[in-house]
C-alpha positions, 0 to 999 in steps of 0.5 A: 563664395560658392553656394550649393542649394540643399536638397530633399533626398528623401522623407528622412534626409536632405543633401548638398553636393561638394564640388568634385574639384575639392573632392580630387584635391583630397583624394576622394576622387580619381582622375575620371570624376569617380569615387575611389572607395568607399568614404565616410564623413562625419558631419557636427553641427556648431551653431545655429546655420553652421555645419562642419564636415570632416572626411574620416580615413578610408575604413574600408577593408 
């Protein structure tokens, strides 16, 4: 199992990274490791320590 470290992004917001391998399997990404368009994902929390993270479709126009 992988672990990622959660990080302070700012005085409001904490981040983790997804690897890049995962993110080009779904498209996210194009073959130089960079971001295709704009992409928005929504985040769930279920239970105390566990978190759900869901790619939406590309809503940009």
């Amino acid at each position: 199992m992988a672990l990622n470290k959660l990080r302070q992004l700012d005085q409001n917001s904490l981040g983790v990274t997804l690897p890049k391998d995962d993110l080009r399997i779904d498209g996210v990404l194009d073959e130089n490791g960079e971001l295709r368009d704009e992409h928005y994902v929504h985040i769930r929390h279920l239970e105390e320590g566990e978190w759900k993270i869901e790619l939406l479709d590309n809503t940009s126009s």
